[in-house]
Every structure is written in C-alpha cells, then in structure tokens.
TIMARSE-972560 format. One record per residue: x, y, z of N, C-alpha, C in turn; residue number from 1. Coordinates in Angstrom, 3 decimals. Layout:
TIMARSE-972560
+----------+----------+----------+----------+----------+----------+----------+----------+----------+-----+
!   n.east !  n.north !     n.up !  ca.east ! ca.north !    ca.up !   c.east !  c.north !     c.up ! num !
+----------+----------+----------+----------+----------+----------+----------+----------+----------+-----+
!        X !        Y !        Z !        X !        Y !        Z !        X !        Y !        Z ! NUM !
...
+----------+----------+----------+----------+----------+----------+----------+----------+----------+-----+
end
This chain:
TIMARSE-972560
+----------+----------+----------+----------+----------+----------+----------+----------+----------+-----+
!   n.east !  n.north !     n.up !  ca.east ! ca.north !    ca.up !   c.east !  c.north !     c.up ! num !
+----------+----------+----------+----------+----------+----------+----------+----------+----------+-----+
!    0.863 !   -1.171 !    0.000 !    0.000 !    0.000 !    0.000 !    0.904 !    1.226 !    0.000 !   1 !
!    0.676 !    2.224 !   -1.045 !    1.644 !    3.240 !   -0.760 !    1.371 !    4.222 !    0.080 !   2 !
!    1.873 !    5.109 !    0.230 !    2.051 !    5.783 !    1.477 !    1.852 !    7.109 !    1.054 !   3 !
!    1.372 !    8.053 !    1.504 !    0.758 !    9.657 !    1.164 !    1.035 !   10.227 !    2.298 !   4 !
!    1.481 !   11.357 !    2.315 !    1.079 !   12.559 !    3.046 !    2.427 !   13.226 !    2.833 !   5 !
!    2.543 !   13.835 !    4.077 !    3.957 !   14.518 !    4.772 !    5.163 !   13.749 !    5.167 !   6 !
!    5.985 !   13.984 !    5.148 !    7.226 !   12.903 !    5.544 !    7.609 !   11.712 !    4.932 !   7 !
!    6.665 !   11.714 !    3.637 !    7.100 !   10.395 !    3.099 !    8.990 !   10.225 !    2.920 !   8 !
!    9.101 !   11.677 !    2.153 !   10.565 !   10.755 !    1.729 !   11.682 !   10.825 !    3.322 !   9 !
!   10.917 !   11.360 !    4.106 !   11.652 !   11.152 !    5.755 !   11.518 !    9.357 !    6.258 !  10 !
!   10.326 !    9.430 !    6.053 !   10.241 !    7.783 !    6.383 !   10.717 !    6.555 !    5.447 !  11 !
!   10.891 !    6.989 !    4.179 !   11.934 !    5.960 !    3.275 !   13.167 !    6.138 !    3.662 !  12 !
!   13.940 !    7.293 !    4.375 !   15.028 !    6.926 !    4.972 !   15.108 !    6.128 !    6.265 !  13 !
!   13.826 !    6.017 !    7.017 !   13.934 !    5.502 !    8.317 !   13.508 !    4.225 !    7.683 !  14 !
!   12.625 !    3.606 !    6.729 !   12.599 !    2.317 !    6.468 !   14.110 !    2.136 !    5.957 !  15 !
!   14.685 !    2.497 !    4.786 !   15.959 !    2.336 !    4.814 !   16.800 !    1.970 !    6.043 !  16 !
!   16.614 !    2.007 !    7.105 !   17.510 !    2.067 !    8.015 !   17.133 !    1.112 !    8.797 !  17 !
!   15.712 !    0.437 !    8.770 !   15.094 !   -0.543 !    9.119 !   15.228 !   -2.057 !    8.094 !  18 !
!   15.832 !   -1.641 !    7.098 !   15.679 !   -2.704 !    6.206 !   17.295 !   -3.181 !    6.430 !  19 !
!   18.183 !   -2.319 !    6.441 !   19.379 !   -2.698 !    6.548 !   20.109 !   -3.326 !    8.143 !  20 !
!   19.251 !   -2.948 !    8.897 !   19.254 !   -4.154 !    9.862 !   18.319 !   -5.151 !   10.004 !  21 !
!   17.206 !   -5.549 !    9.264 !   17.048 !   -6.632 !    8.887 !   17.849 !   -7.534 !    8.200 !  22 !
!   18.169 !   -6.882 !    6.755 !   18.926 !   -7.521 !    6.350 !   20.958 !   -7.995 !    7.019 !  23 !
!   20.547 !   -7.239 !    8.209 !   22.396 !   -7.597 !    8.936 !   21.974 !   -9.060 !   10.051 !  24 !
!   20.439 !   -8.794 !   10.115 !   19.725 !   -9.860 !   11.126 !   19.993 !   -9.358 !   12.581 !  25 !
!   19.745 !   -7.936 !   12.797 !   19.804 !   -7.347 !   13.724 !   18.559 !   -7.105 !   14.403 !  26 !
!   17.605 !   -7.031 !   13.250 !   16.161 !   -6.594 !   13.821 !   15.241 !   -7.415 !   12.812 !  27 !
!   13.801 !   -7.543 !   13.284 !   12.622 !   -7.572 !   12.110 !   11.929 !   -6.673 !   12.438 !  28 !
!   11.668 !   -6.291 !   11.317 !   10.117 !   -5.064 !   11.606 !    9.250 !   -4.912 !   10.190 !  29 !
!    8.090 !   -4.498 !   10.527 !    7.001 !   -4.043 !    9.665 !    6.341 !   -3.079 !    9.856 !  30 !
!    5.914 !   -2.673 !    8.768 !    5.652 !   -1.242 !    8.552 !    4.050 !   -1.673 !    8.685 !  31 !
!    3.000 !   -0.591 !    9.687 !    1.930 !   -0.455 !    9.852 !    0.771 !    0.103 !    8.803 !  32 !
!   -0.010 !   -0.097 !    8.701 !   -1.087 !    0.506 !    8.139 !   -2.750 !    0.923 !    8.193 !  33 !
!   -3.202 !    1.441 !    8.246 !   -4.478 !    1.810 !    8.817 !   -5.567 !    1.031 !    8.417 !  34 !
!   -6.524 !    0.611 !    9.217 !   -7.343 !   -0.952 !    9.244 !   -8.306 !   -0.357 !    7.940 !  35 !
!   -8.810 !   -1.025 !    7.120 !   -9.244 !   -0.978 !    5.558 !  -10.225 !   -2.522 !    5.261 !  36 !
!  -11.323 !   -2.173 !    4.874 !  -12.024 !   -2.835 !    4.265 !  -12.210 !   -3.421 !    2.832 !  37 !
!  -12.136 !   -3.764 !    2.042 !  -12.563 !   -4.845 !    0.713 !  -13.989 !   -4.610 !    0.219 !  38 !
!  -14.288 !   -3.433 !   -0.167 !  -15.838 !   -3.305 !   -0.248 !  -16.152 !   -3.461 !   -2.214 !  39 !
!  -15.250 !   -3.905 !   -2.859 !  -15.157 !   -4.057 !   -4.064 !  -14.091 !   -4.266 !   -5.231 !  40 !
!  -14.536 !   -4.814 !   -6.392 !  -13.263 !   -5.151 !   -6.768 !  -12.517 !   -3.914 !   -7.711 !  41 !
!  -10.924 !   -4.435 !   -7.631 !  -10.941 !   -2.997 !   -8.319 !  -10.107 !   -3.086 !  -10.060 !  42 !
!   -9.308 !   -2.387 !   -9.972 !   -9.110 !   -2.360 !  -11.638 !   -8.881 !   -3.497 !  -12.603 !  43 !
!   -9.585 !   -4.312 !  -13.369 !   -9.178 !   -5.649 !  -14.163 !   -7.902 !   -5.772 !  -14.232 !  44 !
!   -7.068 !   -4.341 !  -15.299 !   -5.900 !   -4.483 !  -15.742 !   -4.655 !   -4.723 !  -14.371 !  45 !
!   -5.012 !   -4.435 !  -13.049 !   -4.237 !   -4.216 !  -11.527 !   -4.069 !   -5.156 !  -11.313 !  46 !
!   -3.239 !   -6.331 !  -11.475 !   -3.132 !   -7.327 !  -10.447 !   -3.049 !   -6.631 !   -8.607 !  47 !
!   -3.826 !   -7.903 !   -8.144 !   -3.797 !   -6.982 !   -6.699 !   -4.871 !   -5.993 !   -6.223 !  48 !
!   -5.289 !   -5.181 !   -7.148 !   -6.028 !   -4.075 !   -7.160 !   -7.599 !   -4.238 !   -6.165 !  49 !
!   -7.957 !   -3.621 !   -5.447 !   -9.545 !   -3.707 !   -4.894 !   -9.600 !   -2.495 !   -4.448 !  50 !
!  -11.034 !   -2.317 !   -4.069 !  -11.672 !   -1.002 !   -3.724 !  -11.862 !   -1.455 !   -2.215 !  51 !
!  -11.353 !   -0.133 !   -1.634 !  -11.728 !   -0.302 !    0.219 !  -11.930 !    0.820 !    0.335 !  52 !
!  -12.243 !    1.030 !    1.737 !  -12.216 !    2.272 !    2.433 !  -11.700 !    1.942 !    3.854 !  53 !
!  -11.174 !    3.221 !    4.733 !  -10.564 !    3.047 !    6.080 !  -11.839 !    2.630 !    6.867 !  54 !
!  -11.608 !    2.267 !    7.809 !  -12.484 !    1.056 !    8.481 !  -12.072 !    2.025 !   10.297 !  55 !
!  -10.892 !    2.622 !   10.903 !  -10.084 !    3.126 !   11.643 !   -9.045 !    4.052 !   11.027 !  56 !
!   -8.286 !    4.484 !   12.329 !   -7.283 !    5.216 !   12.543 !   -5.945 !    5.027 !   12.142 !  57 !
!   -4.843 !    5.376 !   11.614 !   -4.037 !    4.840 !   11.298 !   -3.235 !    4.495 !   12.254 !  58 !
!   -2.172 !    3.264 !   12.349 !   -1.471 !    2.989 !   14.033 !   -0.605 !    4.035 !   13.878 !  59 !
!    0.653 !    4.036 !   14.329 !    2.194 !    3.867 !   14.157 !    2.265 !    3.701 !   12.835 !  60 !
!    3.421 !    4.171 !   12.350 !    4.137 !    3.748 !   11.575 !    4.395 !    2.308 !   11.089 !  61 !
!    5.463 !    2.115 !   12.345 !    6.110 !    0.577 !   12.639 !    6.510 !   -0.166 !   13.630 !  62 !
!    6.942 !   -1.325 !   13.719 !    6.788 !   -2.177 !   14.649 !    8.225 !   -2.848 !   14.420 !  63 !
!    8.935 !   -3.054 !   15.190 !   10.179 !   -3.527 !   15.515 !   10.408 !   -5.166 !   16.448 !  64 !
!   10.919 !   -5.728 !   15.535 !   11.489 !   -6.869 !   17.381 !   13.017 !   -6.931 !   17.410 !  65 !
!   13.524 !   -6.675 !   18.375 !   14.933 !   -6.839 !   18.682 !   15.151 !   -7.740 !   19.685 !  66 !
!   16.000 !   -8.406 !   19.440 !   15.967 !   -9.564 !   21.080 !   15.012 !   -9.700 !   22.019 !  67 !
!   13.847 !  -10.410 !   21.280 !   12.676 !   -9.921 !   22.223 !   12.335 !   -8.775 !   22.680 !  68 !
!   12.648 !   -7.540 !   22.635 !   12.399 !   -6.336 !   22.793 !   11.369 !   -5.921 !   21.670 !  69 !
!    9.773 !   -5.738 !   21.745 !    9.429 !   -5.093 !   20.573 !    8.987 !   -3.551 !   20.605 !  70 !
!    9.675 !   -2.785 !   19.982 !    9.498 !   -1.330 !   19.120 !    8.598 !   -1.002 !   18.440 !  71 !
!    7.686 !    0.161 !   19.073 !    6.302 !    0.461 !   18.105 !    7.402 !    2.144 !   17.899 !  72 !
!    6.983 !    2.719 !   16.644 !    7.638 !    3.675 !   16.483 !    6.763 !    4.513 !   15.242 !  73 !
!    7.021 !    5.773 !   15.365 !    6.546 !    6.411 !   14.659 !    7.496 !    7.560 !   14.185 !  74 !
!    7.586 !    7.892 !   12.642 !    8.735 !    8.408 !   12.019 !    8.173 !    9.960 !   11.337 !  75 !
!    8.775 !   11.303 !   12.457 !    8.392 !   12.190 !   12.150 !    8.484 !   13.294 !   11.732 !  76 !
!    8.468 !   14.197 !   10.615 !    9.722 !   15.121 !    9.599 !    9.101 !   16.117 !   10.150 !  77 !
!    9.752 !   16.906 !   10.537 !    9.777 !   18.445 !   10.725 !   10.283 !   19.425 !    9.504 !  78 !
!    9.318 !   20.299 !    9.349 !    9.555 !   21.372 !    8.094 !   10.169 !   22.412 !    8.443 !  79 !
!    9.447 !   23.164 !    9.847 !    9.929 !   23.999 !   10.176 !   10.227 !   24.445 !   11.712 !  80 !
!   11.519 !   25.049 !   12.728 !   11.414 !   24.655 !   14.137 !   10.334 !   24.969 !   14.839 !  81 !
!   10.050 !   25.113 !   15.609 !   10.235 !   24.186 !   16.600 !    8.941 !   23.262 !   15.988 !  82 !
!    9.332 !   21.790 !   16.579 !    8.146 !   20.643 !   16.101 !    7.030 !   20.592 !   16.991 !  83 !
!    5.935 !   20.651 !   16.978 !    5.126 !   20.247 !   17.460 !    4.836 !   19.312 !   18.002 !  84 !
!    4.868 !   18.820 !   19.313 !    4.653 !   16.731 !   19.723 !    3.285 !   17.027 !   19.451 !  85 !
!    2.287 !   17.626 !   19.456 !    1.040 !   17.734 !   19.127 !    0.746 !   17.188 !   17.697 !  86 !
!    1.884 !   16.607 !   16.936 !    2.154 !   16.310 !   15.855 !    1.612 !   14.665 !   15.816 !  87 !
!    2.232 !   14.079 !   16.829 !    1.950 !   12.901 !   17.214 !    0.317 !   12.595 !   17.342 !  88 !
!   -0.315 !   11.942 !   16.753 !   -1.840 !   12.235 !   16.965 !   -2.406 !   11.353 !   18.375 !  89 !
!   -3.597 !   11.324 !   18.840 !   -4.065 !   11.080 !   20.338 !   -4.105 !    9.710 !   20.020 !  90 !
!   -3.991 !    8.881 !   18.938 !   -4.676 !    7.621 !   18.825 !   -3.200 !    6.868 !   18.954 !  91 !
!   -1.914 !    7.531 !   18.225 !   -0.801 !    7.005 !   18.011 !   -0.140 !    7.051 !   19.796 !  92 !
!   -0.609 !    8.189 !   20.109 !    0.158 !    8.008 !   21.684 !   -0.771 !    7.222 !   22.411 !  93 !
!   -1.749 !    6.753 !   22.326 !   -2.904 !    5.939 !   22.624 !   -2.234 !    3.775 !   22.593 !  94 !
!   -1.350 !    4.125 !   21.717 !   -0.915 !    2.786 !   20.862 !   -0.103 !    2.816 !   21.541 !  95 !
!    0.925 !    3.654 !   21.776 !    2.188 !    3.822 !   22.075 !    2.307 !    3.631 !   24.099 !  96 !
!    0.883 !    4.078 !   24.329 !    0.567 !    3.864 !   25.829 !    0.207 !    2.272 !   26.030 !  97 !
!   -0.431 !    1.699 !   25.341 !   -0.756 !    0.565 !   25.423 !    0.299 !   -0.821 !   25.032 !  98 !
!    1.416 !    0.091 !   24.416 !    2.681 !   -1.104 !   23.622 !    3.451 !   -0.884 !   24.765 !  99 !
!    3.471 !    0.245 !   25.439 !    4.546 !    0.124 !   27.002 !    4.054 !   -0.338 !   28.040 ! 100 !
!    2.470 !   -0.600 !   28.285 !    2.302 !   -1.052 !   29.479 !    2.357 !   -2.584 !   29.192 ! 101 !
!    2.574 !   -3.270 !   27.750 !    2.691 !   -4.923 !   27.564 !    4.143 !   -5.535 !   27.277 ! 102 !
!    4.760 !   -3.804 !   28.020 !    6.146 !   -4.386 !   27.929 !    7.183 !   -3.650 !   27.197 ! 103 !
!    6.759 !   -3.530 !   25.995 !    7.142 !   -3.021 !   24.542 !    7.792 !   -1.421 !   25.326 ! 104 !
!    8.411 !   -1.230 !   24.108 !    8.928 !    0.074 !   23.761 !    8.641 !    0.778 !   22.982 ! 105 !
!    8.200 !    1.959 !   22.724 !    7.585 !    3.288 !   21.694 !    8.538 !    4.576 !   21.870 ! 106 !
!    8.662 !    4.869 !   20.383 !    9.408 !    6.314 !   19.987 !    9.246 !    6.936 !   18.868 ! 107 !
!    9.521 !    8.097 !   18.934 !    9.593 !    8.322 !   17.638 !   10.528 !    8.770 !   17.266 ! 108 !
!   11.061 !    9.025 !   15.577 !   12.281 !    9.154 !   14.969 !   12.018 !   10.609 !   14.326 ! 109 !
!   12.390 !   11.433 !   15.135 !   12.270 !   13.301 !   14.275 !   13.439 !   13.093 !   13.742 ! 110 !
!   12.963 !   13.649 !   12.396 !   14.149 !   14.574 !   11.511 !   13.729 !   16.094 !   11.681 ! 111 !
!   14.669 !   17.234 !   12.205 !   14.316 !   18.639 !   12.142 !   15.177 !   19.107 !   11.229 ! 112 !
!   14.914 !   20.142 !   10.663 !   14.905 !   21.271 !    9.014 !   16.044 !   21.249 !    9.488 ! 113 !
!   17.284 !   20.785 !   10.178 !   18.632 !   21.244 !   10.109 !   19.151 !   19.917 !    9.293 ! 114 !
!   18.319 !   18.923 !    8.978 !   18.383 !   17.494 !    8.446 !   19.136 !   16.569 !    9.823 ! 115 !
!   19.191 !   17.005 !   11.293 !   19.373 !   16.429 !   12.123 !   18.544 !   14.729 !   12.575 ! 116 !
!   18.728 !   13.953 !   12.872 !   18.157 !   12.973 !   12.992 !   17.924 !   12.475 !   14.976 ! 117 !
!   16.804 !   12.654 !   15.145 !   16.539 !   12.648 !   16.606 !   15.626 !   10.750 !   17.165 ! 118 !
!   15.960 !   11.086 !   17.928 !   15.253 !    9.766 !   18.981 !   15.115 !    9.990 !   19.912 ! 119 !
!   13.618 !   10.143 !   20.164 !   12.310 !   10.247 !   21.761 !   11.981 !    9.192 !   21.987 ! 120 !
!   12.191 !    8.400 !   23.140 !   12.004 !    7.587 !   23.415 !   10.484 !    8.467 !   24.107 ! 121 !
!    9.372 !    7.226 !   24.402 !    7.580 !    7.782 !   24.388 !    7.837 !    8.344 !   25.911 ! 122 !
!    8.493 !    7.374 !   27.083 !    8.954 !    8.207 !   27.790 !    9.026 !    9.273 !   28.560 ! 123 !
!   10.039 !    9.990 !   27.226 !   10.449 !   11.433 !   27.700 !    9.650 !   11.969 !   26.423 ! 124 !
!    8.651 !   11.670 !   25.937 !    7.867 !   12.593 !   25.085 !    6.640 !   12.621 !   25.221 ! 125 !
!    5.950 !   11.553 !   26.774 !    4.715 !   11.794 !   26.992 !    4.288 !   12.666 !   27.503 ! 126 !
!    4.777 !   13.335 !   28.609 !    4.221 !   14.553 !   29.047 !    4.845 !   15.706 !   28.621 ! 127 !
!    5.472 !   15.792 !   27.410 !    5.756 !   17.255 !   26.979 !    4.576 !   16.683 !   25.791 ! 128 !
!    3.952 !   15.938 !   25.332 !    3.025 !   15.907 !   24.440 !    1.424 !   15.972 !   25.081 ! 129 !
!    1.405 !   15.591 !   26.359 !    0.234 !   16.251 !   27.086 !    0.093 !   17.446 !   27.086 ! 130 !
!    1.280 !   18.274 !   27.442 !    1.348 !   19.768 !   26.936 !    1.482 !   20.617 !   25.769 ! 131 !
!    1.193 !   19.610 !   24.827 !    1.539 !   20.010 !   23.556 !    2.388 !   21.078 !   22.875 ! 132 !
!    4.132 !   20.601 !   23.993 !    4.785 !   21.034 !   23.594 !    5.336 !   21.320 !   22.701 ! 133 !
!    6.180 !   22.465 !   22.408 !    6.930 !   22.554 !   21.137 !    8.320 !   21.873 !   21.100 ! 134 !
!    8.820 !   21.557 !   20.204 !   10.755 !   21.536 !   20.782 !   11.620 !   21.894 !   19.405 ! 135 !
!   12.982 !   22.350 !   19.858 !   13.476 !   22.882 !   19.014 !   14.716 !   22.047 !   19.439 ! 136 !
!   15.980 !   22.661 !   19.033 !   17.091 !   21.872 !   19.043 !   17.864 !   21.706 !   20.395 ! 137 !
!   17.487 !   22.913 !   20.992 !   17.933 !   23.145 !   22.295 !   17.092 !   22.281 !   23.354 ! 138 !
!   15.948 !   22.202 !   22.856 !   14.805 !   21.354 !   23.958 !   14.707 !   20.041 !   23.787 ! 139 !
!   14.997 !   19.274 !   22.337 !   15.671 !   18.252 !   22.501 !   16.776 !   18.020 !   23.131 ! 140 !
!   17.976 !   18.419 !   23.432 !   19.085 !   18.544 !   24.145 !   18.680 !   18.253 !   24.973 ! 141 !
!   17.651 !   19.471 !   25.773 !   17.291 !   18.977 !   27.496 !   16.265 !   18.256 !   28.105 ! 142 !
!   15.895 !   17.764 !   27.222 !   15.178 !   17.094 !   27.493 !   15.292 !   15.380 !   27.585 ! 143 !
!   16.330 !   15.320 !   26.928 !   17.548 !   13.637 !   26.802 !   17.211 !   12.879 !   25.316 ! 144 !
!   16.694 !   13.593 !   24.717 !   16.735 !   13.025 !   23.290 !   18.135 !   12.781 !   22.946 ! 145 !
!   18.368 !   11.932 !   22.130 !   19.571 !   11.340 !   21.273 !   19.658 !   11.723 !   19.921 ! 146 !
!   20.804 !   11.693 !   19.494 !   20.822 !   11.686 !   17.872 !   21.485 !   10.444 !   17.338 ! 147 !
!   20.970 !    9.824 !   16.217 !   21.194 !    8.803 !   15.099 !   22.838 !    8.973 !   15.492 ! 148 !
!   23.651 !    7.668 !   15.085 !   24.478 !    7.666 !   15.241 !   25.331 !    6.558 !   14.066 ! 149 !
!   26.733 !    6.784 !   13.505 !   26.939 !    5.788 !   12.449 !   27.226 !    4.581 !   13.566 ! 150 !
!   27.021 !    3.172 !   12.637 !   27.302 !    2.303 !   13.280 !   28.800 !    1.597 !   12.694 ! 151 !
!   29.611 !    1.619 !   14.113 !   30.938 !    1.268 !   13.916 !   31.060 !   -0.108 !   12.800 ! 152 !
!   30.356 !   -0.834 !   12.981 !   30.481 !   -1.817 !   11.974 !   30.525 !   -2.025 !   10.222 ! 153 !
!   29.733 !   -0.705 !    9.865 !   29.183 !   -0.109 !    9.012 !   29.632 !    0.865 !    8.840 ! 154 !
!   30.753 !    1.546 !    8.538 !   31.484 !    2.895 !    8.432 !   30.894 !    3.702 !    7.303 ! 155 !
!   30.719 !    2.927 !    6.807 !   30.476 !    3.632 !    4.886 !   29.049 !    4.195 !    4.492 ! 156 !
!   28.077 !    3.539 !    5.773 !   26.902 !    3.880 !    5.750 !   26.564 !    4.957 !    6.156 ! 157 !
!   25.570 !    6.007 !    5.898 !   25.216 !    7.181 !    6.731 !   24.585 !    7.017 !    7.919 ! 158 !
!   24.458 !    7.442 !    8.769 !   23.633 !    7.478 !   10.308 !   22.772 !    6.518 !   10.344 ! 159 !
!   22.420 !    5.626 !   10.189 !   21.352 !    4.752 !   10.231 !   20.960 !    4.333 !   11.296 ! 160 !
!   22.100 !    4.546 !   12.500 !   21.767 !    3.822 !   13.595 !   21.019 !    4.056 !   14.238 ! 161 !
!   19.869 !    4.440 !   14.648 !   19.075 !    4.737 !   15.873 !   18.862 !    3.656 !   16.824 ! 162 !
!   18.945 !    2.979 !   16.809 !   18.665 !    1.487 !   17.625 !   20.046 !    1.695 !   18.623 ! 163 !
!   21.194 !    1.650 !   18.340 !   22.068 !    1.423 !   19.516 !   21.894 !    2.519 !   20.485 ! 164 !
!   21.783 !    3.792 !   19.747 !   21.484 !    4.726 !   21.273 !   20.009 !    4.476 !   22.043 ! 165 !
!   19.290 !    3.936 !   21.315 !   17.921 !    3.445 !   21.995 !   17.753 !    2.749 !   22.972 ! 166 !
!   18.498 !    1.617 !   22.326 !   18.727 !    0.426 !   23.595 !   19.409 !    0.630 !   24.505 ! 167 !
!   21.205 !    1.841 !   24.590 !   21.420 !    1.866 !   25.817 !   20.705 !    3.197 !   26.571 ! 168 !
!   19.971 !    3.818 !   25.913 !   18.781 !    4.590 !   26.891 !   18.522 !    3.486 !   27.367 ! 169 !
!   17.669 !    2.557 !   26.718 !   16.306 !    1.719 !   27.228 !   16.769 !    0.675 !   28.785 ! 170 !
!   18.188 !    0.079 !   28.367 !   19.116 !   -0.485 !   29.356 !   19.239 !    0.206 !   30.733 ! 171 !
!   20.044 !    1.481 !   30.588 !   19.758 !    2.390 !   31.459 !   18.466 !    2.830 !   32.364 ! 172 !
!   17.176 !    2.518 !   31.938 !   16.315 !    3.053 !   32.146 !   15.470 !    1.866 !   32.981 ! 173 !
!   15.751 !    0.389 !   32.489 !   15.399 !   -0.573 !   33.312 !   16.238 !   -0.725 !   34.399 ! 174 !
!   17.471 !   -0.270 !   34.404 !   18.665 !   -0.799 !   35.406 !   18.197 !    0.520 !   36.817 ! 175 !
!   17.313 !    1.053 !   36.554 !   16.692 !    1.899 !   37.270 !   16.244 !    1.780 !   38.524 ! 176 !
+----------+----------+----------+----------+----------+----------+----------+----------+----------+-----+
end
C-alpha cells in the first residue's frame, strides 16, 4: 500500500535504516497501516487491485522486534522549528501507551529542518506531548533526546543507527 502525506521521503530513509538491519539480522520489523475494508473489486488491468475504504485510525508507523524487545515507532519530519509533539496524533500516543504497558517500547524518529536525525524515546515525550509542547534543538538537548548515530560496523553507511542509542537509553532506564 503506498504511502501519502507529509514525511514520506523522511520515512523511506527511516525504512531504509530498518531494512538494513534486517537484512544484517539485527532486527525484524514491519511497517503499519491503517485498518481498511474490501468493499469491491478494483481495476481488471491491476493485479492486486480492490476497492476499500478506512475502516479506523491509522497505528504507528512501525513495529520492531529486537531480542525480544518489541518497538512500536513512529517516524516524524519536521519542516519547520520548533516541532510540534502535538504532531503525534491522540490515537498514536494511545498505541504507544498501550505497547509500554505490555512491555514493549515506543518512539519516535524526528528529523528537524537542520536534516538532524533525533530519537524520543515515548517516555520522555509523553508529558511534553500532554502539553503540547513545542521543541526545538535546544529542547531536545534537554530534554535527553539522542541523535542517530553511524554504526561502527558499518562505516560507509550514513547514520542509520538509531537502535544502539535506543537500547542503551532503554538499558539504562530498566537498570533503574
């Protein structure tokens, strides 16, 4: 199913970055989509092709498993500063409340207009999103966001990493 809106070509870099640790066998994940009905058939010439309509809300993005650890995540481009967490919609932090109390882990992946690459763990972005805070570069800083990082193994690759600074937040945060 293709994908529309805002942030698309932000989130083909974060699937990019999801696919290449699949393919290292570091992670599995799948990409989410909003629940859809079959209410007809659709173009002859389409293999594949049918007529639906949304049925619900769209989840998350995506869904992660790492060593038994599973990752609900949502991948979010900023145009202009400061970002809005109000950005995040009530249903996705709704998901994201319900994937941490079964254990799971939720974040999301900002890119801001400096082409910086960020990681909120849900965390430290639930109650500045009750307040429908803003954040800028400085308020990520203080607030303990991370940035993407290259992975030593992988020199040649660009930043892809978000997962290793994740997990030793996430480590840190159980050792609590």
């Amino acid at each position: 199913m293709p994908r529309k809106g805002k942030g698309r070509a932000w989130e083909e870099v974060c699937d990019n970055s999801r696919d290449a640790m699949q393919q290292d066998g570091i992670a599995h994940w799948i990409r989410l989509y909003p629940p859809i009905l079959k209410v007809g058939e659709g173009k002859k010439n389409r293999k594949g092709s049918f007529l639906a309509v949304y049925t619900g809300k769209g989840p998350p993005d995506w869904i992660l498993l790492h060593n038994n650890l599973s990752i609900l995540g949502d991948d979010k481009d900023c145009k202009k500063s400061p970002w809005g967490s109000y950005q995040l919609k009530k249903h996705q932090a709704e998901a994201f409340n319900k994937h941490e109390k079964q254990g799971g882990l939720a974040c999301v992946l900002l890119r801001m207009p400096d082409r910086s690459r960020w990681i909120i763990p849900w965390k430290i972005l639930k109650p500045l999103w009750a307040t429908r805070e803003k954040l800028d570069l400085q308020k990520l800083n203080e607030i303990g966001a991370f940035q993407w990082q290259k992975n030593p193994k992988f020199p040649k690759r660009p930043n892809y990493d978000w997962l290793t600074p994740l997990l030793d937040w996430y480590n840190q945060e159980v050792e609590l």
